[in-house]
C-alpha positions in Angstrom: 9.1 -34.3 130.6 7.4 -33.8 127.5 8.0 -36.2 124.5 7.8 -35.6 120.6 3.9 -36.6 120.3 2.9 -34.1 123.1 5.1 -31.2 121.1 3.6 -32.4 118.1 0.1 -32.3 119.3 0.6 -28.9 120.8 1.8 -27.5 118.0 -1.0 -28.5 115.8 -3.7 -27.3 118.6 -2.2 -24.1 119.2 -2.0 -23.3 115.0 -5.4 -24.5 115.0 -6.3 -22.1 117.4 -4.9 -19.4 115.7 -6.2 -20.5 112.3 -10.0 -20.7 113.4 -9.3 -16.9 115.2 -8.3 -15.6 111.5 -11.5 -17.3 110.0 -13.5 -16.2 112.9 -12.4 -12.6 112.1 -13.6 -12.7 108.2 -9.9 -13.1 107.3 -8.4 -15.9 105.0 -6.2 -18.1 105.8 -4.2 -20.3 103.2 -1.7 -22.1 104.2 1.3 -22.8 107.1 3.5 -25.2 107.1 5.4 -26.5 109.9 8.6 -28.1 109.1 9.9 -30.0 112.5 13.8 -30.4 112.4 16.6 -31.3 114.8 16.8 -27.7 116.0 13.6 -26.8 116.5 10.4 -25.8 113.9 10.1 -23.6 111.3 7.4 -22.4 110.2 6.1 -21.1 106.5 3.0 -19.2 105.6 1.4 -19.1 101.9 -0.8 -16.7 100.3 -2.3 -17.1 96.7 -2.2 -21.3 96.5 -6.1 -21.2 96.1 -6.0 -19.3 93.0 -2.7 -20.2 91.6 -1.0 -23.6 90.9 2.1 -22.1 89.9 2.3 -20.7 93.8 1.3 -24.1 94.9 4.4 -25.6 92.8 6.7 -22.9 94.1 5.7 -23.6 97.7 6.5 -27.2 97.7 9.3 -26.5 96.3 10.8 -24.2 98.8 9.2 -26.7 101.4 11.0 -29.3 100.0 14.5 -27.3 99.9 13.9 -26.0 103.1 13.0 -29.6 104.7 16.6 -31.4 103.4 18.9 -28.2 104.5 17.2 -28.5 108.2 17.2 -32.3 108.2 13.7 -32.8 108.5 11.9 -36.1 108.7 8.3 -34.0 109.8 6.6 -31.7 108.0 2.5 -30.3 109.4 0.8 -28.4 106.9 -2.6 -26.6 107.4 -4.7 -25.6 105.0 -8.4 -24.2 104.5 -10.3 -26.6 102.0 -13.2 -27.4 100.3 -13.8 -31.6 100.8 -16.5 -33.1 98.9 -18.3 -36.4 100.3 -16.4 -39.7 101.9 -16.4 -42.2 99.2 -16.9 -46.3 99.8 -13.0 -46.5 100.8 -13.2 -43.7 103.3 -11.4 -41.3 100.9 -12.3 -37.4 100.8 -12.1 -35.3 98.0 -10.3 -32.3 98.7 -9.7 -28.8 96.5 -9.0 -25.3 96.9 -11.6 -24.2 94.8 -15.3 -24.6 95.8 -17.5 -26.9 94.0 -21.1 -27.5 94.8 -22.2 -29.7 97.4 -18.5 -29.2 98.8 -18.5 -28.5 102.7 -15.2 -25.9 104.3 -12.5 -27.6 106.6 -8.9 -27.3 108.0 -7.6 -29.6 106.5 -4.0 -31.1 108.7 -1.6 -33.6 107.0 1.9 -34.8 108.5 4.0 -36.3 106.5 7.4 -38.5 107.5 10.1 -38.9 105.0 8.0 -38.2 101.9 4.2 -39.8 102.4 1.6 -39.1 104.7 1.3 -40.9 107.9 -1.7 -39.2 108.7 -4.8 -36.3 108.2 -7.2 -34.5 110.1 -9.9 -33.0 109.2 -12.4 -29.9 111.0 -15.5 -29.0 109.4 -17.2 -25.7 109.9 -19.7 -23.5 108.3 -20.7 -19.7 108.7 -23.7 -19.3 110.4 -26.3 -16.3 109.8 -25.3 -14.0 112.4 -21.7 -13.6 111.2 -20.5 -16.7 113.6 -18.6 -19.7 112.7 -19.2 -23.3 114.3 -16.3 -25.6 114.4 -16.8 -29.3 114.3 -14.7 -31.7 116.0 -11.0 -32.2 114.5 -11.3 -36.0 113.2 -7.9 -38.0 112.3 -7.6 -40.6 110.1 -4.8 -41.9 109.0 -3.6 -44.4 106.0 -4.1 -47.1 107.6 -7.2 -46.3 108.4 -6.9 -46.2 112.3 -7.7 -43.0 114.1 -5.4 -40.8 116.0 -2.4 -39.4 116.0 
């Protein structure tokens, strides 16, 4: 029998699979969401939130509709960042528009009933014969402890 976590943790590897096959392929990818309710998960894709913060708004919003009709209390979201260095308290900036000195990563948040119980992070940079190298997937979550 399979319990929540082990869903949970599926789910996120096999999107992360998928997402790192689109980047691998000189695609973008933006942004999919993974709203987890009673019934089941559904799942939302988002183009344009890089370059537009009125998408971004709308998104959430829908997001947010979407997550009280289904009864949600679980929300993944995956998203292809820019993060900037760890600061003293372990934070990490993170944008959707490249800065210098900024490194690419997917970026994965869940969130429970409104805040973030945790993030992971996976670094990787395009190499000169057209490859991308993946780091390792790191979590961290805000309490500081690793693992999901």
């Amino acid at each position: 029998i399979m319990d929540f976590d082990d869903q949970v943790n599926q789910l996120i590897e096999g999107s992360l699979r998928a997402t790192r096959r689109v980047i691998e392929e000189g695609e973008t990818f933006e942004f999919l969401a993974h709203i987890v309710h009673p019934g089941g998960v559904q799942s939302l894709t988002a183009k344009g939130l890089n370059s537009d913060p009125g998408q971004r708004a709308k998104v959430n919003d829908q997001i947010n509709l979407l997550m009280g009709v289904l009864k949600s209390n679980l929300l993944i979201t995956i998203s292809d960042a820019w993060i900037g260095e760890e600061t003293s308290d372990g934070c990490v900036a993170i944008s959707f528009d490249p800065f210098p000195g900024r490194r690419k990563a997917l970026v994965v948040e869940i969130w429970g009933c409104s805040r973030r119980l945790t993030s992971g992070m996976q670094e990787y940079t395009h190499v000169a014969d057209g490859q991308v190298l993946f780091g390792e997937l790191l979590w961290v979550d805000s309490a500081g402890s690793s693992g999901f």
